[in-house]
VEXVO-665750 format. One record per atom (N, C-alpha, C): residue in three letters; z, y, x. Coordinates in steps of 0.02 Angstrom, whole numbers, plus 50000, padded with zeros to 5 digits. Layout:
N
ALAZYX;...
This chain:
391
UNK566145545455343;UNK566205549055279;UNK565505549655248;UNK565345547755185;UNK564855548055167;UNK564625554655103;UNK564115558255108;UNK563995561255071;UNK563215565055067;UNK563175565755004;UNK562355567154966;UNK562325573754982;UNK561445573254981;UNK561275579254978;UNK560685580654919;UNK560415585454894;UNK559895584354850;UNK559615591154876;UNK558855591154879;UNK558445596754866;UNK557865596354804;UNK558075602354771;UNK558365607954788;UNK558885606654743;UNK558835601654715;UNK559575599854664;UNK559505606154595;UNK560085605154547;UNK560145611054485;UNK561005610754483;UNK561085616354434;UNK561855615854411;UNK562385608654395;UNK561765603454387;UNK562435596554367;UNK562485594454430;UNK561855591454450;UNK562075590154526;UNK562405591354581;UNK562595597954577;UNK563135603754619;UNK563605598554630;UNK563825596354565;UNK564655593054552;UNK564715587954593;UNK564385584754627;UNK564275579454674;UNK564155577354720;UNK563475582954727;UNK562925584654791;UNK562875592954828;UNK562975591354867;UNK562655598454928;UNK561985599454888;UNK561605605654869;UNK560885606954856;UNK560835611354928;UNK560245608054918;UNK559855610354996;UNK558995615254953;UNK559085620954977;UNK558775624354941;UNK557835624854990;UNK557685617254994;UNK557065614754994;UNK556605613354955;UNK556065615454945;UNK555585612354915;UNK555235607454912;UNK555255601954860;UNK554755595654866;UNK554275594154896;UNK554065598954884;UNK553195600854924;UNK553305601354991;UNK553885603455029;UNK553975605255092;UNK554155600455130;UNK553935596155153;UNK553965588455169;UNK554225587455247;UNK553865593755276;UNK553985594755363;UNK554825597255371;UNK555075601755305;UNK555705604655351;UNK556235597755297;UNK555835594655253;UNK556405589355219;UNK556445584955277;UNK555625584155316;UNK555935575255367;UNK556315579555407;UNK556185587555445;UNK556905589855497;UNK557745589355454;UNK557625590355420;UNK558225593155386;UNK558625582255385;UNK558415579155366;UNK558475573255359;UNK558645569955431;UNK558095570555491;UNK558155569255554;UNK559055574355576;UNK558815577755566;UNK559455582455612;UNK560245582855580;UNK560215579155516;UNK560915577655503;UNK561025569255489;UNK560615566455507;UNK560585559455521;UNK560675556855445;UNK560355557855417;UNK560185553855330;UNK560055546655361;UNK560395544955318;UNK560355537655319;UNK559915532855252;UNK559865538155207;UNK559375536555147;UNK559115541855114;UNK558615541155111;UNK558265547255058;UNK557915544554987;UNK558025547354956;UNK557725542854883;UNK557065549454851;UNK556665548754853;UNK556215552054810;UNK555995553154755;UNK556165555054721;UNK556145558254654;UNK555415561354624;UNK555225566154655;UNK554665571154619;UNK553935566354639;UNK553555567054598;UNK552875562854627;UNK552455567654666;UNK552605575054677;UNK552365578754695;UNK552215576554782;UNK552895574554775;UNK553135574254880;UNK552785567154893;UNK552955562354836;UNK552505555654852;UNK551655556754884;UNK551515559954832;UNK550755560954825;UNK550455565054923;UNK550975568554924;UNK550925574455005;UNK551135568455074;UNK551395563855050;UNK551465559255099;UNK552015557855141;UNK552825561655102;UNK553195563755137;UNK553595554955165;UNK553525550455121;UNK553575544055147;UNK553365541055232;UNK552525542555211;UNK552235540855283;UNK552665547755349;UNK552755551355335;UNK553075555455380;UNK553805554155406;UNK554215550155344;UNK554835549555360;UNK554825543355408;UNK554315538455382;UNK554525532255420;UNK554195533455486;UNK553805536455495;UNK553445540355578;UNK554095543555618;UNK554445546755586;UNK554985548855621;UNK555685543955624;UNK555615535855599;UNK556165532555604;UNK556735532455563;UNK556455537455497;UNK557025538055466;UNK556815533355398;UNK557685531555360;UNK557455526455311;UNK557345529755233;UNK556925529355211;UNK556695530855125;UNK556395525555098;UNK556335529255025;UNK556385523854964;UNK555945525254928;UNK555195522854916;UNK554725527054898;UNK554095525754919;UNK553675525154878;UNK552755522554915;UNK552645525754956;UNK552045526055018;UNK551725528355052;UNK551175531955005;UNK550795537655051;UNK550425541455018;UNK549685538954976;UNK549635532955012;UNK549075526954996;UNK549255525154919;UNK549875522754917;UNK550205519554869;UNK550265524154824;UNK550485528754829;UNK550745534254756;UNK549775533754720;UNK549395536754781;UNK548765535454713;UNK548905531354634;UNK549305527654627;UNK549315524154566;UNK549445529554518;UNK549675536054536;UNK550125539254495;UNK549575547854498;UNK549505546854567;UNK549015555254593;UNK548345555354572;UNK547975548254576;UNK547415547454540;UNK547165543354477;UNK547115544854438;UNK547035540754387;UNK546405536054407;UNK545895537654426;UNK545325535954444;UNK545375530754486;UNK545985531154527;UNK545935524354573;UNK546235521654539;UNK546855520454497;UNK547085516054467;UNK546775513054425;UNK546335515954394;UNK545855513154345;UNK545515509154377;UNK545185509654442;UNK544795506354475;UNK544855498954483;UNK545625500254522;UNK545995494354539;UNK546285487354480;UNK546545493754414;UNK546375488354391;UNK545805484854380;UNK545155486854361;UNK544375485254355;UNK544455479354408;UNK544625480554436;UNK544245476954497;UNK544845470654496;UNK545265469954508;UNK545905463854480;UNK546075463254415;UNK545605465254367;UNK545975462954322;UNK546345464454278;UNK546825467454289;UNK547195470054254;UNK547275474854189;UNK547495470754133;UNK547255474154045;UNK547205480854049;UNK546815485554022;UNK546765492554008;UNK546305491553975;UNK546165499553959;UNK545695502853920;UNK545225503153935;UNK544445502853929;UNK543905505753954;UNK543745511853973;UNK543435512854004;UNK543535521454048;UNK542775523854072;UNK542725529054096;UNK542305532254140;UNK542735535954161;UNK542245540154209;UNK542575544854256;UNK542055550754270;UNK542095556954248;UNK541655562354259;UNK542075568254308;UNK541475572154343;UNK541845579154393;UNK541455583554355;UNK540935581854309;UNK540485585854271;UNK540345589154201;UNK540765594754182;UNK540865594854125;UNK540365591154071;UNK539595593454110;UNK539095592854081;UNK539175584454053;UNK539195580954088;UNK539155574054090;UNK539515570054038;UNK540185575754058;UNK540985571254023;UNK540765573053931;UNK540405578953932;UNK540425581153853;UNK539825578653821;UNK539435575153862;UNK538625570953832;UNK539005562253834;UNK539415562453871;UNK539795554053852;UNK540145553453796;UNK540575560453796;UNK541035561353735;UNK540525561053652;UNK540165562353655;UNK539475561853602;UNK539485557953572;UNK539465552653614;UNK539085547053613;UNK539615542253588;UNK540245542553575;UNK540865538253574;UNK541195541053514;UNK541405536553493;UNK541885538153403;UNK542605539253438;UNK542885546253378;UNK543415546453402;UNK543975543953351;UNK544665544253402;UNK544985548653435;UNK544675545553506;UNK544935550553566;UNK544625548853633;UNK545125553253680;UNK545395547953737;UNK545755549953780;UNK545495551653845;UNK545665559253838;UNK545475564853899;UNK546075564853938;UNK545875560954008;UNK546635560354062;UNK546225567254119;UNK546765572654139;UNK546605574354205;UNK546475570954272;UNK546285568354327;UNK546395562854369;UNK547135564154416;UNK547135570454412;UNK547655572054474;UNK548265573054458;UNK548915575354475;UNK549555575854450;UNK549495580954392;UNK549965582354343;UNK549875587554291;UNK550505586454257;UNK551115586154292;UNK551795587754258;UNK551765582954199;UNK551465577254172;UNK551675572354105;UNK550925576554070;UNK550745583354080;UNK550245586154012;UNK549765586754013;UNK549295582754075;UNK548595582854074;UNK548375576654051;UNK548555574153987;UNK548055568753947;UNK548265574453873;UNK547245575453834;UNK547555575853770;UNK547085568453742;UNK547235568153670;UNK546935561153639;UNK546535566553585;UNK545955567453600;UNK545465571453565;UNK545435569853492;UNK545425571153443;UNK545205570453357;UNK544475572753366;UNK544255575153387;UNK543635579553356;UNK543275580553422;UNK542725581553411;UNK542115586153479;UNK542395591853483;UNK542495598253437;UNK542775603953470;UNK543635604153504;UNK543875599053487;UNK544665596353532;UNK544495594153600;UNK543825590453603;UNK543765587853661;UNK543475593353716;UNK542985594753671;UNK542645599853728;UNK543065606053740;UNK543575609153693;UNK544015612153729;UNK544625609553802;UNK544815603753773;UNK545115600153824;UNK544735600053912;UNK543985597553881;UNK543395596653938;UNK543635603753986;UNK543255609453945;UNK543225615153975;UNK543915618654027;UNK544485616153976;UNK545195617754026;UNK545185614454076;UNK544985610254074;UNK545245601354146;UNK544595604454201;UNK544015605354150;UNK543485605054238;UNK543285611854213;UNK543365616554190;UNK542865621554177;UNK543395628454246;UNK543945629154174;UNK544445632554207;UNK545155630454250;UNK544895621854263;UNK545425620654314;UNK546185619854302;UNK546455620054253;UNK547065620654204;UNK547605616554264;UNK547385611654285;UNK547835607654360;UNK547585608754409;UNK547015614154426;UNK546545612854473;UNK546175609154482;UNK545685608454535;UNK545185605854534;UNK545005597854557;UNK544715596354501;UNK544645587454488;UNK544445583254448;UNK544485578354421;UNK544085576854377;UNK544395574554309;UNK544035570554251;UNK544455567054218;UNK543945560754205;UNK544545557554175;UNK544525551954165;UNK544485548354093;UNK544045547654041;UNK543705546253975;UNK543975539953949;UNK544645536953928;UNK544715531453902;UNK544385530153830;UNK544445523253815;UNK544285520753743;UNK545115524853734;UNK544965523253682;UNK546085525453609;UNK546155519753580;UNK546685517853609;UNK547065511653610;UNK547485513053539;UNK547655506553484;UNK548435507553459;UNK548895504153466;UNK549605504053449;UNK550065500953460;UNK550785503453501;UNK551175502753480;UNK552015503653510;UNK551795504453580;UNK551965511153614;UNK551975510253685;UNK552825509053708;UNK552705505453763;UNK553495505053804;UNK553245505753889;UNK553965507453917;UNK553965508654005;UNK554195502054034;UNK553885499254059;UNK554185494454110;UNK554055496854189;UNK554825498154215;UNK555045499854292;UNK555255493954314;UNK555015494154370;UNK555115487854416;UNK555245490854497;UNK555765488854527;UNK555885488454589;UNK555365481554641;UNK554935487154669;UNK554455482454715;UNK554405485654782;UNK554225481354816;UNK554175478454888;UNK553805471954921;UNK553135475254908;UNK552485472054928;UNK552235468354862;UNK552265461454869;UNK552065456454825;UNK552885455754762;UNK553275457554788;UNK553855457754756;UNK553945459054712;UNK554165459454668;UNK554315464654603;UNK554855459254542;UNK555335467054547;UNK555975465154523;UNK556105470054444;UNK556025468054382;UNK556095470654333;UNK556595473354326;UNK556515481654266;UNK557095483954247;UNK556995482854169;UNK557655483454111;UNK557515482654050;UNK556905489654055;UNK556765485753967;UNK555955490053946;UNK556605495153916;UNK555985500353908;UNK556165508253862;UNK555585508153842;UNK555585514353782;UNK555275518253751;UNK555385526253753;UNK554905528753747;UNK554795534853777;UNK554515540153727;UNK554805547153720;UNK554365549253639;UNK553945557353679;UNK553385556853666;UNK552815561453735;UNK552895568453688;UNK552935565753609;UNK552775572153559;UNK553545577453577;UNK553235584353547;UNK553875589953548;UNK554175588953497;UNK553985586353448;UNK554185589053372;UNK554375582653334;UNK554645582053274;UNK555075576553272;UNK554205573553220;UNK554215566953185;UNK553585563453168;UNK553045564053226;UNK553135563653277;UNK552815563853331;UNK552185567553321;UNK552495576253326;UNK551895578353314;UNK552015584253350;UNK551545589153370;UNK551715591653412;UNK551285591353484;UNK551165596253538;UNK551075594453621;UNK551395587153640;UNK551075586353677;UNK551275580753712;UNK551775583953775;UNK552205582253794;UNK552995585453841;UNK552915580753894;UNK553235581253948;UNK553655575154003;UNK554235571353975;UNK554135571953896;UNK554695566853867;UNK555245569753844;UNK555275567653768;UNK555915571253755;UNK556545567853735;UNK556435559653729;UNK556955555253722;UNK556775549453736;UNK557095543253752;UNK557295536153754;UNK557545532653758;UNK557765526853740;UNK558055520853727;UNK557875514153745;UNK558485509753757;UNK558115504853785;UNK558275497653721;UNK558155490053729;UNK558215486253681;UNK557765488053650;UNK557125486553640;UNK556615487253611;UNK556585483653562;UNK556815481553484;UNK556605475553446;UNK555875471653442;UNK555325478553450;UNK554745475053437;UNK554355471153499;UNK554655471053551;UNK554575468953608;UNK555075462953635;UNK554725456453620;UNK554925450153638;UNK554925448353701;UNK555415444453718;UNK555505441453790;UNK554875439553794;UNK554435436253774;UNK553755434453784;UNK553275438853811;UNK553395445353791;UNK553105449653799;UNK553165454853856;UNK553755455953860;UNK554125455653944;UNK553795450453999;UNK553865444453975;UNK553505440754018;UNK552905439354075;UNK552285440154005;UNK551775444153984;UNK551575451854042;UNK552025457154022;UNK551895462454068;UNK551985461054138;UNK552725457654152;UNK552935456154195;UNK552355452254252;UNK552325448654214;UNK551625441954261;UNK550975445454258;UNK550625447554207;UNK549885450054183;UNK549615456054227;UNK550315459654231;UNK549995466854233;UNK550645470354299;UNK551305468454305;UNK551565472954348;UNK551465468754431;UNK551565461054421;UNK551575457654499;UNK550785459454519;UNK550195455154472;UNK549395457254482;UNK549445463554525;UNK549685468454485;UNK549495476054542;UNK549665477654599;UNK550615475154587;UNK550775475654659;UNK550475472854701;UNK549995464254685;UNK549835461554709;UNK549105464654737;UNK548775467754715;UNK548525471854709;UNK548445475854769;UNK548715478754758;UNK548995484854807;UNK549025483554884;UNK549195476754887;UNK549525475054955;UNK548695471154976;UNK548435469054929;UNK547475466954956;UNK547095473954964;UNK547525477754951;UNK546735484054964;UNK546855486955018;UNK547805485355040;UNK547815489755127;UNK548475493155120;UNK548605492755033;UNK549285499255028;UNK549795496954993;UNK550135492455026;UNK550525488254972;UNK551195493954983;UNK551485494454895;UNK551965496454868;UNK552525495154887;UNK553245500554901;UNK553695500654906;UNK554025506454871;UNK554495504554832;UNK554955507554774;UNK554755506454708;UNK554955510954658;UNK554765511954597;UNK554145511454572;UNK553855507254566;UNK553265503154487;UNK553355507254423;UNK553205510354409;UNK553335511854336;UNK552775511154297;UNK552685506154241;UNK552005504954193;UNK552315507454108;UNK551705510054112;UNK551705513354056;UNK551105508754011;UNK551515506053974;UNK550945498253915;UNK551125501653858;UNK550435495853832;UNK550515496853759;UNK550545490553725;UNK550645487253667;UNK550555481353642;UNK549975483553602;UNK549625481053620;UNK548865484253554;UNK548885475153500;UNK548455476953460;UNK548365470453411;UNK548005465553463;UNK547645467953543;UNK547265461353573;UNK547625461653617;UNK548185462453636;UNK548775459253698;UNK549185467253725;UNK549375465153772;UNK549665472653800;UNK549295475053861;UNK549235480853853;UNK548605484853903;UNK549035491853937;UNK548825492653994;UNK549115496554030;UNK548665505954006;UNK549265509153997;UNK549025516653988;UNK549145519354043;UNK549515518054095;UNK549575522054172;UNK550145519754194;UNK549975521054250;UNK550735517854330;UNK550505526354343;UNK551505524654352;UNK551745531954414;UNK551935527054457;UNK552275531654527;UNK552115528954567;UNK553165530354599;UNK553565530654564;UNK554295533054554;UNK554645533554488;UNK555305534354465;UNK555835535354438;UNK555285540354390;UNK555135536854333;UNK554985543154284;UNK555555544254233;UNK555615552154219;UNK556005552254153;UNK555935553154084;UNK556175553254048;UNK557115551354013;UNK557005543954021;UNK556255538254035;UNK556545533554057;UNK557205529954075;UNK557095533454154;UNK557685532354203;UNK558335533354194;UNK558455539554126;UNK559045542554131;UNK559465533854052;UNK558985531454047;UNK559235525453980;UNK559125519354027;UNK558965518454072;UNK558905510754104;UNK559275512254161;UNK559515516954196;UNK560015515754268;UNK560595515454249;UNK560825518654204;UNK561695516554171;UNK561615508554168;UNK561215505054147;UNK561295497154116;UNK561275493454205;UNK561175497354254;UNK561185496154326;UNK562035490954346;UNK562155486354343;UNK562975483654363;UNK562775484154426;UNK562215482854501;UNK562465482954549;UNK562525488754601;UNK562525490154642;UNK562715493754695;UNK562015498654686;UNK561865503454656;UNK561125507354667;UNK560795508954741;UNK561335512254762;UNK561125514554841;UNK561085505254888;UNK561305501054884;UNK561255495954910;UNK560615492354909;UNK560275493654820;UNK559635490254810;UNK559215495454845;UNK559285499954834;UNK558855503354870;UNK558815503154953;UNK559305501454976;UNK559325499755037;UNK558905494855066;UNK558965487455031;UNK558715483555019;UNK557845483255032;UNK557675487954964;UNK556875487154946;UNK556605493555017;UNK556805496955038;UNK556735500355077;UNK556845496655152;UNK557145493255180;UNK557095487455232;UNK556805480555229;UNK556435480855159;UNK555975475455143;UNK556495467755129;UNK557035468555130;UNK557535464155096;UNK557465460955031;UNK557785455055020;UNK557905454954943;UNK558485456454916;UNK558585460254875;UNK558945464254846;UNK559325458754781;UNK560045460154771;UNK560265458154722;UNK560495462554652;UNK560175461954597;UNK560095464554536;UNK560155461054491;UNK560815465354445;UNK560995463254383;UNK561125468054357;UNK560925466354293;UNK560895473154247;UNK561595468754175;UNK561635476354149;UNK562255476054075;UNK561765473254024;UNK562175469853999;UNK562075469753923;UNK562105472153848;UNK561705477753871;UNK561965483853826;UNK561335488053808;UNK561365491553736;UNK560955497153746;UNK561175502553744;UNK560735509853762;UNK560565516253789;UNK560325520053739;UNK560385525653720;UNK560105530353685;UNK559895538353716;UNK559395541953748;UNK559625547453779;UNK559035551353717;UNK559395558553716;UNK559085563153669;UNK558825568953722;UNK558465572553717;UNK558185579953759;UNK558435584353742;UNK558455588353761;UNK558675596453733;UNK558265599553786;UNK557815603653744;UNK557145607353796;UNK557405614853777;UNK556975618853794;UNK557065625153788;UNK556515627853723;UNK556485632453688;UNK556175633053635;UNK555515635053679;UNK554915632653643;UNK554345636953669;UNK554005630553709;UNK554405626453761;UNK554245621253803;UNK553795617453745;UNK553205613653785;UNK553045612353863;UNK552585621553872;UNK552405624153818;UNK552275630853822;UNK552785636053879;UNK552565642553858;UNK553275645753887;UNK553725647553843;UNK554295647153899;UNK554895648953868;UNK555305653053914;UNK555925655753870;UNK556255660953912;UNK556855654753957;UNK557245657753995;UNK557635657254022;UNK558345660554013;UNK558735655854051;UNK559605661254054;UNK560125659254004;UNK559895655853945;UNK560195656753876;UNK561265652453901;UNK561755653153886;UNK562245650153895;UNK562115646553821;UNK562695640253886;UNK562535633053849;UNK563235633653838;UNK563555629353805;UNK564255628053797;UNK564235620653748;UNK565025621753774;UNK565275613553726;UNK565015605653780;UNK564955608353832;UNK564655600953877;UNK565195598553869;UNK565815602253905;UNK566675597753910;UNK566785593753853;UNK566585595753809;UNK566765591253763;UNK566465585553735;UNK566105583253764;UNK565505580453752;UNK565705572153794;UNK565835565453741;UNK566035561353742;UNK565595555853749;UNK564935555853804;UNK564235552453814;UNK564205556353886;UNK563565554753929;UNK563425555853983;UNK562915560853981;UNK562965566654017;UNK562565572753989;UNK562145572854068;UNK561485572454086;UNK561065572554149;UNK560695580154111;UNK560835584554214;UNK560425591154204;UNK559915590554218;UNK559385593154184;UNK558635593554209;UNK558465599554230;UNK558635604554196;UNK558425610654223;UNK558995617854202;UNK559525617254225;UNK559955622754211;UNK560185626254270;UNK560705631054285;UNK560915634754350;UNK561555636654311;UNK562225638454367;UNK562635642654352;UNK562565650354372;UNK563045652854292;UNK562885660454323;UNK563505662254287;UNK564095667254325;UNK564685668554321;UNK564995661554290;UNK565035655854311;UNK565415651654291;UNK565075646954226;UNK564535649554198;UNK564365646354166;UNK563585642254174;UNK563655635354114;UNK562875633054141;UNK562415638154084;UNK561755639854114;UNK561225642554065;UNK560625639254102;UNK560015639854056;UNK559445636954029;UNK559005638854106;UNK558675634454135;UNK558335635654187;UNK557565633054210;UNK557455630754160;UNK556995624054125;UNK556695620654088;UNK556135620654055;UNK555975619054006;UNK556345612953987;UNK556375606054017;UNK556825601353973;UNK557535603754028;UNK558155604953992;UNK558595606053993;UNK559155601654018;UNK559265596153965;UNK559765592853970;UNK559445585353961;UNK559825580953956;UNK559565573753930;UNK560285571153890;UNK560535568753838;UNK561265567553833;UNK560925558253829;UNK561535554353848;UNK561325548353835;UNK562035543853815;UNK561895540653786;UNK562415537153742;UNK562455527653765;UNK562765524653780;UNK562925517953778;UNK563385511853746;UNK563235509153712;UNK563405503653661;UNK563165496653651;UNK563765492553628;UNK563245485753610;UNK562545486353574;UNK562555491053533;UNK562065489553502;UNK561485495853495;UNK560695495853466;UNK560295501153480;UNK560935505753420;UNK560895504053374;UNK561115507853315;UNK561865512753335;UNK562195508953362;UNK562945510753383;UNK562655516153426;UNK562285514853500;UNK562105519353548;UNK561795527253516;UNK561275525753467;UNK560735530553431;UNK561525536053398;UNK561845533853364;UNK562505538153301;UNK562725540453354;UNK563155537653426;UNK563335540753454;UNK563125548153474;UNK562555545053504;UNK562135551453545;UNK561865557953498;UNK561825553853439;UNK561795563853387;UNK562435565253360;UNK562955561753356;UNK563395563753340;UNK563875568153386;UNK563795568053471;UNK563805571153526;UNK563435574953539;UNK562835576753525;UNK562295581253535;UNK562515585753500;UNK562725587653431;UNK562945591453385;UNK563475596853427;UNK563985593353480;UNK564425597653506;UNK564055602653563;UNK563375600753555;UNK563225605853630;UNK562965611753577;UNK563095616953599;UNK562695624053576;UNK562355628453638;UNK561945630453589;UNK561435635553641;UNK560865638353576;UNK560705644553588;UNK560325646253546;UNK559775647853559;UNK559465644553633;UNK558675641053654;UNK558565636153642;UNK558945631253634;UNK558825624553642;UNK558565622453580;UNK558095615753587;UNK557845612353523;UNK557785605653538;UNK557925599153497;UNK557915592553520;UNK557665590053454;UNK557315582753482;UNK556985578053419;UNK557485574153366;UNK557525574553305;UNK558075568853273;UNK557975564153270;UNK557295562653271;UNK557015554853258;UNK556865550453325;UNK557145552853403;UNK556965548353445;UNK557325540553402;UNK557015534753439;UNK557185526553416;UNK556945526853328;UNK556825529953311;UNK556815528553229;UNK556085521453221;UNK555725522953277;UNK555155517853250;UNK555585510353248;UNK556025509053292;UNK556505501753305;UNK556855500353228;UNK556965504753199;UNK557375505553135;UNK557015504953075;UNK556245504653082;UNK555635503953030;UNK555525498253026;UNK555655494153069;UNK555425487453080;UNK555905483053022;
């Protein structure tokens, strides 16, 4: 008899999964908890647990997961090594430094025309990069990242400011391997004209128009095999989720950052277009197999629904209603039940996502379904996909 478990899981997941009321971070009682009811797969999700090493722990204890080693997540925990690595193979990006010194980072910043991208090095929930306008933007940014520690303590990382259409390319890898998923686009702003904080994402879609098979190609060969390839020459070759975050600039396509797992609303617009067996591929890339993958022919539309106030604070509790009725695929991000009902538990909330032949068909769907959910915390973008529609 087979059946899931999730920690710590939320209110949608209930419907499916046992929640095991563990913490990510808690890596020692996830490998007992895993060992002692004989898991047969664990899939990792949070980059938090990547980064703590709960991989290297599981496979020490014989058990099977899906997911880099703690070596490996660096792509995602440090910016600084990834930067490195590419430097050192190759691989398109931005120009960079790297300061631990406020002093240092704000006499480089001087010296450089802006706009200018201030990355935290270490994890920061999607919100430790801002893209500076000005010296007093930056040096406030400076002062939060190394002064007062805003992620704690570490450094950042000084790119050139790139332009051009960014998109996600996820790839299923296993060593030198690497197995593409369709591209997405991803929208970072809160507010609709992309303006606003930068969020963990508040919508995406996949079928990119401005992004040519050539160009796929291009990432595919240039920038996602190189790293993996990469990876596996420096001592720490990759297993699971690749996720690159490119840009097409006017001089080719250049990498803005690798996580190191399943990032979202990504994931929640490219695993529906999944036709084969999910838990199988994963089986697969996790026993170092080759895996068989085929994807739909179709596109995706998913919209956010955050909580008001997010990525700031916000309250909690609010009742949601109208999901039942709701004629698209609705993924929880952060809700709970309370007397029977779902309410708000989370800054991003919900994800609704829509599927169709076409971007246009998918996009009408998904606001025309979004309309049936109510809540009077919630706030979502109108214009996710609109740049595909300018073209």
């Amino acid at each position: 008899m087979s059946k899931i478990f999730c920690a710590p899981g939320n209110a949608g997941i209930a419907s499916i999964a046992e929640c095991i009321p563990i913490k990510q971070s808690d890596v020692n009682s996830l490998c007992n908890f895993a060992a002692q009811n004989k898991i047969d797969l664990t899939v990792v999700g949070p980059e938090v647990a990547l980064a703590l090493g709960i991989v290297d722990k599981f496979r020490s204890h014989g058990l099977r997961i899906f997911g880099p080693s703690r070596q490996a997540a660096r792509v995602e925990s440090s910016k600084k090594f990834a930067k490195d690595i590419m430097k050192k193979y190759g691989v398109p990006t931005a120009s960079y430094e790297t300061f631990g010194d406020y002093e240092g980072a704000l006499n480089y910043i001087k010296e450089r025309p802006f706009p200018q991208v201030i990355k935290f090095d270490g994890l920061a929930a999607g919100k430790g990069v801002v893209i500076a306008q000005s010296l007093p933007e930056a040096d406030d940014a400076l002062k939060k990242m190394l002064l007062e520690q805003e992620f704690g303590k570490g450094r950042v990382v000084i790119e050139e400011y790139l332009t051009g259409p960014e998109f996600s390319m996820l790839c299923f890898v296993n060593g030198k391997d690497v197995y593409p998923m369709p591209v997405s686009q991803d929208h970072k702003r809160a507010f609709d004209g992309d303006k606003g904080p930068n969020t963990g994402g508040m919508g995406a879609y996949t079928r990119l128009p401005f992004i040519s098979a050539e160009d796929e190609s291009y990432a595919l060969n240039n920038i996602m095999k190189p790293m993996a390839a990469a990876l596996v020459q420096e001592g720490c070759p990759f297993c699971g989720v690749l996720y690159g975050g490119l840009m097409k600039t006017p001089q080719g396509i250049k990498v803005i950052e690798f996580n190191c797992r399943f990032g979202d609303p990504e994931t929640e617009v490219v695993l529906p277009l999944l036709k084969s067996d999910a838990c199988k591929v994963f089986c697969d890339i996790a026993d170092g197999e080759t895996p068989s993958i085929d994807w739909e022919d179709a596109a995706t539309f998913g919209v956010v629904l955050a909580s008001k106030g997010y990525p700031g604070g916000y309250d909690k509790g609010f009742v949601i209603n109208g999901l039942d009725d709701i004629d698209s695929t609705v993924y929880h991000m952060g809700t709970a039940l309370r007397n029977g009902q779902y309410v708000t538990a989370g800054g991003r909330v919900l994800i609704l996502v829509s599927k169709a032949p076409t971007l246009a068909e998918a996009r009408d769907k998904a606001y025309s379904q979004i309309k049936k959910i109510s809540c009077e915390n919630l706030f979502y973008r109108h214009d996710i996909g609109n740049k595909a529609f300018e073209l």
